[in-house]
Every structure is written in C-alpha cells, then in structure tokens.
N, C-alpha and C positions, 0 to 999 in steps of 0.2 A: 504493500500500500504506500503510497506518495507520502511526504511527509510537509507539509507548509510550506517549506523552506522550499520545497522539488517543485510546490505548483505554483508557487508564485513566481518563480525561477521562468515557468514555463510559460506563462499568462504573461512577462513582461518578456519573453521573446516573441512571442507572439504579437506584443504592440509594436514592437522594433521591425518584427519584420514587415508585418504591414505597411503600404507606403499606395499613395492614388498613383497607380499602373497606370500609366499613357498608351502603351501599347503592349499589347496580348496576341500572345500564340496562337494563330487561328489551327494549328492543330492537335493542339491540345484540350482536351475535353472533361470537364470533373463531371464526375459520377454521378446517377441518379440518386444512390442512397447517400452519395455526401452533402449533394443538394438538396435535398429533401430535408437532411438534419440542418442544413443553414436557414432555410425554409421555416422549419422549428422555430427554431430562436426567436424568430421576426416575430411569430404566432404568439409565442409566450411571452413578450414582452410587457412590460405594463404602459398603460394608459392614466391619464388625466380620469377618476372615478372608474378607472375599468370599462371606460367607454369605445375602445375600440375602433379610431374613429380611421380606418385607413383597409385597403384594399391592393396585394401585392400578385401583379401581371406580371408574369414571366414569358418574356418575348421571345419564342424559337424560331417565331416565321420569318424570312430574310426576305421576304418582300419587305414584312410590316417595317422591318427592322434597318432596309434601305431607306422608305419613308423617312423614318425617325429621324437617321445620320443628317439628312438632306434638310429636316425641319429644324435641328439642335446641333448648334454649333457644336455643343461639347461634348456631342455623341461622337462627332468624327473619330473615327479611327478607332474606335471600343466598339459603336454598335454592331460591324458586321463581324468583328473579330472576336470577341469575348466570346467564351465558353457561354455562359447564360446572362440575360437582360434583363434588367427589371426596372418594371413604371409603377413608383409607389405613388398612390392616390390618396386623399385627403377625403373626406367624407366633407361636404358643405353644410351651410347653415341649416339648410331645409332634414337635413337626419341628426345633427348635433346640439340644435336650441331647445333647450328642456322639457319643450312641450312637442316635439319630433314623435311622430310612431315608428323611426327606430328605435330611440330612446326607448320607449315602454316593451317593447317587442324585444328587444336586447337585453333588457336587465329581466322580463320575466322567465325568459325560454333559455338566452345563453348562459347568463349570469344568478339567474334563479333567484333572483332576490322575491322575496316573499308578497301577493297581491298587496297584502293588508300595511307593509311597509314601504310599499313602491310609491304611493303619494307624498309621504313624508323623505324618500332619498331624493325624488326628483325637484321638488320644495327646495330643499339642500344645493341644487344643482341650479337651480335657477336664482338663490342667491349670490354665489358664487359666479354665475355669467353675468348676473346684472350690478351687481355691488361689488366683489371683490377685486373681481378682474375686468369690470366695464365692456364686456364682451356683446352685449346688445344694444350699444351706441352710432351702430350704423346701419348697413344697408344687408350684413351678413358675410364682410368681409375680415373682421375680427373673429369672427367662429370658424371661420376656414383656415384663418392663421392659426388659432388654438390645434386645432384638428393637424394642420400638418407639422406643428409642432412635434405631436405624439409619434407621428409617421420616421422622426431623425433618428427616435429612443431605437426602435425595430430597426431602423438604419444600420447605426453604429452597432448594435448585438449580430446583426447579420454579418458585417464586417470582422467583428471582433474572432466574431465563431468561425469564419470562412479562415482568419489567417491564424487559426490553433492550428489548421487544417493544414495551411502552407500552402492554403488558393487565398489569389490575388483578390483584390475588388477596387474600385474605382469612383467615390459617389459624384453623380454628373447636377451642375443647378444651370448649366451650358445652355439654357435656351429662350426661348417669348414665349411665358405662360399662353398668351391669346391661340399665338401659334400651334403650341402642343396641344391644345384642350379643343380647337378645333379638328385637328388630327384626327384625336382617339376619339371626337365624336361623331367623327365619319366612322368612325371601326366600329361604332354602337360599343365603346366601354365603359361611357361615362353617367349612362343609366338615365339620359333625361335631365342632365346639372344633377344628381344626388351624388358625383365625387367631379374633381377637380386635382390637375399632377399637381404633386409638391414636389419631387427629385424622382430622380433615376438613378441607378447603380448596374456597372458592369463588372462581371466576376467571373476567374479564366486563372489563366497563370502567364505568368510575368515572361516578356521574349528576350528583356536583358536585365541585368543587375542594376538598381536603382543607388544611387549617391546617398552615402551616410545618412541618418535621420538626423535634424537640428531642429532643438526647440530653444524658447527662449528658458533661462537658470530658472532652475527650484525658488529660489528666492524672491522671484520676480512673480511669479508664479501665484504661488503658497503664501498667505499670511496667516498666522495662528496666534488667536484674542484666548491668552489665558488667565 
C-alpha cells in the first residue's frame, strides 16, 4: 500500500507533468476505458448546491470537429489531432434560476432530496442567486457565468486525472462564444438555449517535450493569517 509520502510524491508529478499541449500525436490514441475513467472524474465532480449545471460532448466526428478548428481559433491544430475533444456546456438561466424545472427535477430524481424539503432547499437557493451572489440582476447572463463556473471545477479534475495517466490535455477559451453557440446549434446540441459553450479541452499525448514548468515563488503565491 502507498504510503502519503509515495502519493503525494505522485499527484505533484502528475501536476508537473501536465502542461497545455499545442500539438498532439495524431496517432496516438488513449483508450476507451482510460477515457471513460477521465470521463468519471468530470461526473463526480462537485457543483455550486450539487447542481450540476454542465453537459460534456465528446467530439469523435472529424467533420464536426473540422467545423470546430475553422470556427475556434484555439482549436487549431488540437481539434483534428487530439486523441478525444471535448465541448463543455454551461446549462443557462432558463434550467439554473431557482424556480427552473430542472432544478426540481434534478434535486428530486438525481439528487433525491426529499419532496417535503425540496421547497425549503430551493428557498435557500434562491436567496443565494438573488442576495448573496446578485445572480438575478440581469437578463440571465450572471446565471450562465455561475453555471460555467462549475463546468472549470470538472475541467481541471479531468485534466488533473488525465495527467496521473500521463495523457496530455489542453483547455481551449480560443474562440467567439456567438460563433460557437451558433455552430452547435446547427448540430441540435444546445437543446433550444437550455446550454451554452463555456470551454473546450483537447486530450491525446504530447508529439514533443514541452519547456520546464514556471510559476510565479510560493511566496508570492501563498499568504498565511495566523
């Protein structure tokens, strides 16, 4: 059995090697069941209330995925070449504002929260959107930033879990929302406005060695109020 010392050893290799991969070995291919477990991670990630508020498209078609490069700059040169593609979606205001029949639908059948206390968590929820965090002071474009907020958390654990792995990843913000979101609504995947892209992430393996990692000192970093 591993001992702290062996996994934590092993988790901050795994950060170091990690690095945004510009360019991927088009014939190199990770596996289904490795994908599937990085797939995982994204699933179990947590949310803002457990609310789920995101939807992960994995792009194998190389039509769609010509599209893409041609629509997102910062797809160039990942979308046709990565190993797998992913268009992570944001749920919009119309399924995240407290009064949503997602929201009820999600916390009674995914989430199982109980009939007789689901009026009092979403109560909870709605002052939190409208007090805390000022989240319905517009048109429903603050509840979409909230939503794709949650979508970075899945991000980064996809990432994180991919490079234990020693598969690459690459998170893309390379594009024109307007542009992308027309795209995928010619693809029928944005359900009608009930999601909208937040990022994309391409994930493969690496075709050359990437330059040392440099971040800014611990010290600069880290403060600690003791």
């Amino acid at each position: 059995m591993q001992t702290n010392e062996e996994l934590k050893k092993d988790i901050l290799e795994a950060f170091n090697f990690r690095h945004a991969t510009k360019e991927f070995d088009p014939k190199k291919k990770i596996s289904k069941e490795d994908f599937d477990f990085i797939l995982e991670t994204g699933r179990l990630s947590p949310s803002s209330f457990g609310v789920e508020p995101w939807r992960f498209i994995v792009v194998q078609n190389q039509e769609l995925r010509k599209k893409i490069k041609e629509t997102s700059w910062g797809a160039y040169g990942k979308a046709e070449n990565a190993s797998h593609f992913v268009i992570f979606l944001a749920r919009t205001a119309s399924e995240t504002r407290y009064d949503a029949n997602y929201l009820r639908e999600h916390f009674l059948h995914s989430a199982q929260i109980p009939e007789d206390f689901l009026g009092k968590f979403l109560s909870r929820i709605e002052e939190f959107q409208r007090e805390d965090f000022k989240l319905l002071d517009d048109d429903g474009r603050l509840l979409y930033e909230w939503a794709c907020r949650q979508t970075y958390i899945a991000l980064a654990n996809m990432m994180t879990a991919a490079a234990q792995l020693k598969i690459d990843s690459c998170p893309i913000e390379g594009f024109n929302i307007e542009k992308m979101n027309a795209l995928l609504e010619e693809e029928g995947l944005l359900e009608d406005g009930k999601f909208s892209i937040s990022v994309m992430a391409a994930f493969g393996y690496r075709k050359q060695e990437p330059a040392p990692k440099k971040r800014r000192p611990e010290s600069d970093v880290i403060k600690w109020i003791d």
